[in-house]
C-alpha positions as CSV (number, residue, x, y, z in Angstrom):
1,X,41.9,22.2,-15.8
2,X,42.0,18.7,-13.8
3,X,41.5,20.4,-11.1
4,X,38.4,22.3,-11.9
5,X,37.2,19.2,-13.3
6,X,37.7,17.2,-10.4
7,X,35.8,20.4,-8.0
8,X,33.0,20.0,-10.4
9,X,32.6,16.5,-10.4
10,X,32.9,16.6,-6.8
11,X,30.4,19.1,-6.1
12,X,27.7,17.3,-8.7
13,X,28.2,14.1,-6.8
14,X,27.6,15.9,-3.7
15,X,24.6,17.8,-4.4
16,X,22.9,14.7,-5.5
17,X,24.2,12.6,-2.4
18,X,22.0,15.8,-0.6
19,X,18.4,15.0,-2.3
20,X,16.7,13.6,0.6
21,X,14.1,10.8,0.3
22,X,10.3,12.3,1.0
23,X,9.6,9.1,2.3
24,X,12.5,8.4,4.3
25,X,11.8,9.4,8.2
26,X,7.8,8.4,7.3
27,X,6.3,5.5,9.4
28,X,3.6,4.7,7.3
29,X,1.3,2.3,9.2
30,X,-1.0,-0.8,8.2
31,X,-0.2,-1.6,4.4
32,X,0.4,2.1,3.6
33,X,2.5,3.8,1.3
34,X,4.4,6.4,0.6
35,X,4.5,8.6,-2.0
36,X,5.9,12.1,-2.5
37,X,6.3,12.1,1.8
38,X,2.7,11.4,2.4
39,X,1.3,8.0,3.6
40,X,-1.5,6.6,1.2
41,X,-3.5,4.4,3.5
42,X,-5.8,2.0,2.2
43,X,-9.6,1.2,2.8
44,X,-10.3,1.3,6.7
45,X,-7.4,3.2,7.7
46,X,-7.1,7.2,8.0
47,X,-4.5,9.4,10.1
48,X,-0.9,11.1,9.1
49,X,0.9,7.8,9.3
50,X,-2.9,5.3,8.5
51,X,-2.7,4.7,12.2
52,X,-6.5,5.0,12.2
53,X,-8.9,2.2,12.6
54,X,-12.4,3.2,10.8
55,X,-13.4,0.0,10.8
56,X,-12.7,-2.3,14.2
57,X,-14.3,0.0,16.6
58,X,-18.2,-0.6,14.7
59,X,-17.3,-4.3,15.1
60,X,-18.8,-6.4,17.8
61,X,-22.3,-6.4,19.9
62,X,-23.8,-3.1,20.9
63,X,-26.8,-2.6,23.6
64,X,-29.2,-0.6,21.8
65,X,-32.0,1.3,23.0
66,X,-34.2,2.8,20.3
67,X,-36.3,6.0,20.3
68,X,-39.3,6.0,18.4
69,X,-43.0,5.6,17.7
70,X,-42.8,2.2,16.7
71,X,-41.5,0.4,19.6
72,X,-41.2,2.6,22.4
73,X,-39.9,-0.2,24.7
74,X,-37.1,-1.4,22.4
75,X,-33.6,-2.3,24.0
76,X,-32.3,-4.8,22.7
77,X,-28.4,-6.0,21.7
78,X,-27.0,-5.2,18.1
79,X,-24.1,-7.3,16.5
80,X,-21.7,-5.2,14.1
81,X,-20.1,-7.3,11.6
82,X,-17.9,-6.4,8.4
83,X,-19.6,-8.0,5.2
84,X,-18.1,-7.3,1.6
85,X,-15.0,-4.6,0.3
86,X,-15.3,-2.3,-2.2
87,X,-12.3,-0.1,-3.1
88,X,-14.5,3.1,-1.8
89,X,-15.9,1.0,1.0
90,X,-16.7,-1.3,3.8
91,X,-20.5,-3.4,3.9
92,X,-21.5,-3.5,7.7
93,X,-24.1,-5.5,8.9
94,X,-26.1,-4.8,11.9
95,X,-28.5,-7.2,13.3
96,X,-30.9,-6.1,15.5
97,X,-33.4,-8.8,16.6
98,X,-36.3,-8.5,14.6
99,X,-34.1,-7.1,11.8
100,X,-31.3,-7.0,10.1
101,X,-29.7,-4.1,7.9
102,X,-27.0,-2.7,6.3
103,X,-24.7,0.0,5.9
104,X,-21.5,1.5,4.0
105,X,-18.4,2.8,5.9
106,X,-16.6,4.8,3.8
107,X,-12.6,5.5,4.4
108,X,-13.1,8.6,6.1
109,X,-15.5,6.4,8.8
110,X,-18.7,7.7,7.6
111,X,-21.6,4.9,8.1
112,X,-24.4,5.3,5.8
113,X,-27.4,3.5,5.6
114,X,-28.9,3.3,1.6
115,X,-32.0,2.5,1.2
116,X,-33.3,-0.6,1.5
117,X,-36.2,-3.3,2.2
118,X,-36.3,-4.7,5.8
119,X,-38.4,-7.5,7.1
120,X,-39.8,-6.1,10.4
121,X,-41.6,-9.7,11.6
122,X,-45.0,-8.3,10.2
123,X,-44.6,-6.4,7.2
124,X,-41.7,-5.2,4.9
125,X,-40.5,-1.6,5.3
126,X,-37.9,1.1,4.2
127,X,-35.0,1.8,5.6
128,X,-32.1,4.5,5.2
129,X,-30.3,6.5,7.7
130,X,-26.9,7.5,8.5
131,X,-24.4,6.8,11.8
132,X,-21.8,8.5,13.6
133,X,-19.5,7.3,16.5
134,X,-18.2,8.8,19.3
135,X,-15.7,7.1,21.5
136,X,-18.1,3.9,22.8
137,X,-21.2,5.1,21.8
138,X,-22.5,4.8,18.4
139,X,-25.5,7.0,17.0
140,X,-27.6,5.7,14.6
141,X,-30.8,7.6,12.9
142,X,-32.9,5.7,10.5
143,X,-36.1,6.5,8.5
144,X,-38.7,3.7,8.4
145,X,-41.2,3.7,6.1
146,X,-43.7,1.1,6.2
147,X,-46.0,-1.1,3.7
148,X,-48.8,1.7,4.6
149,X,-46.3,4.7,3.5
150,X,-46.0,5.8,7.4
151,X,-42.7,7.2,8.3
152,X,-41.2,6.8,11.3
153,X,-38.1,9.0,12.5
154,X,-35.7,6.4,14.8
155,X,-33.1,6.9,16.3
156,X,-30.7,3.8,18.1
157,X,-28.1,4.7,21.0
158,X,-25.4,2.2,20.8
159,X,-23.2,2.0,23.9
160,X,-20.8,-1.2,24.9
């Protein structure tokens, strides 16, 4: 009877010595976590271990040249800064010259541009758009709609 006490005992102890941690041969990267073996990275970061950077590589000046009716001559530099954190998303600002607006980048690295009032020097207009980046170049498409209701269709090549 000892005996087959002792086996079971033994065999309990072992079996639970044997649960392996989920977590345990995880490197999880930049402030992650883990949980369940998966990394939970936080706002900015994406990847299997949060190894990705969504927000540094928008950050920093940018030589745009802009296609459009408005200003078919337009080069110009862009600065790309990081403005306020939400817990869904990053504020970027991007200041142009003449103008500056503003856009979201969500934790996936989608830029967005909501709408919004922008002072273009002589009148205020409408802006919204989205981005997308690609290595060193950076895509952006905006609408601008002026004080007259004329839309324009723009779009900014972005390239270091």
């Amino acid at each position: 009877m000892r005996v087959l006490v002792f086996l079971i005992s033994f065999i309990c102890c072992f079996l639970m010595a044997c649960s392996s941690d989920p977590c345990a041969d995880l490197n999880c990267l930049n402030g992650s976590i883990c949980e369940d073996g998966t990394c939970v990275c936080p706002l900015g970061f994406g990847g299997e271990n949060c190894e990705i950077d969504y927000v540094e590589p928008y950050l920093g000046f940018w030589n745009a040249v802009m296609t459009c009716d408005i200003d078919p001559d337009f080069q110009r530099s862009l600065l790309a800064t990081v403005g306020e954190e939400s817990s869904t998303s990053y504020l970027m600002n991007f200041d142009i010259g003449p103008f500056v607006f503003y856009g979201t980048l969500d934790s996936s690295g989608k830029l967005l541009f909501p709408s919004q009032e922008v002072d273009l020097g002589s009148t205020i207009s409408t802006v919204s758009g989205s981005g997308i980046l690609n290595d060193d170049e950076l895509n952006i498409s905006l609408n601008i709609v002026d004080a007259t209701s004329l839309s324009y269709n723009c779009n900014f090549d972005l390239s270091r």
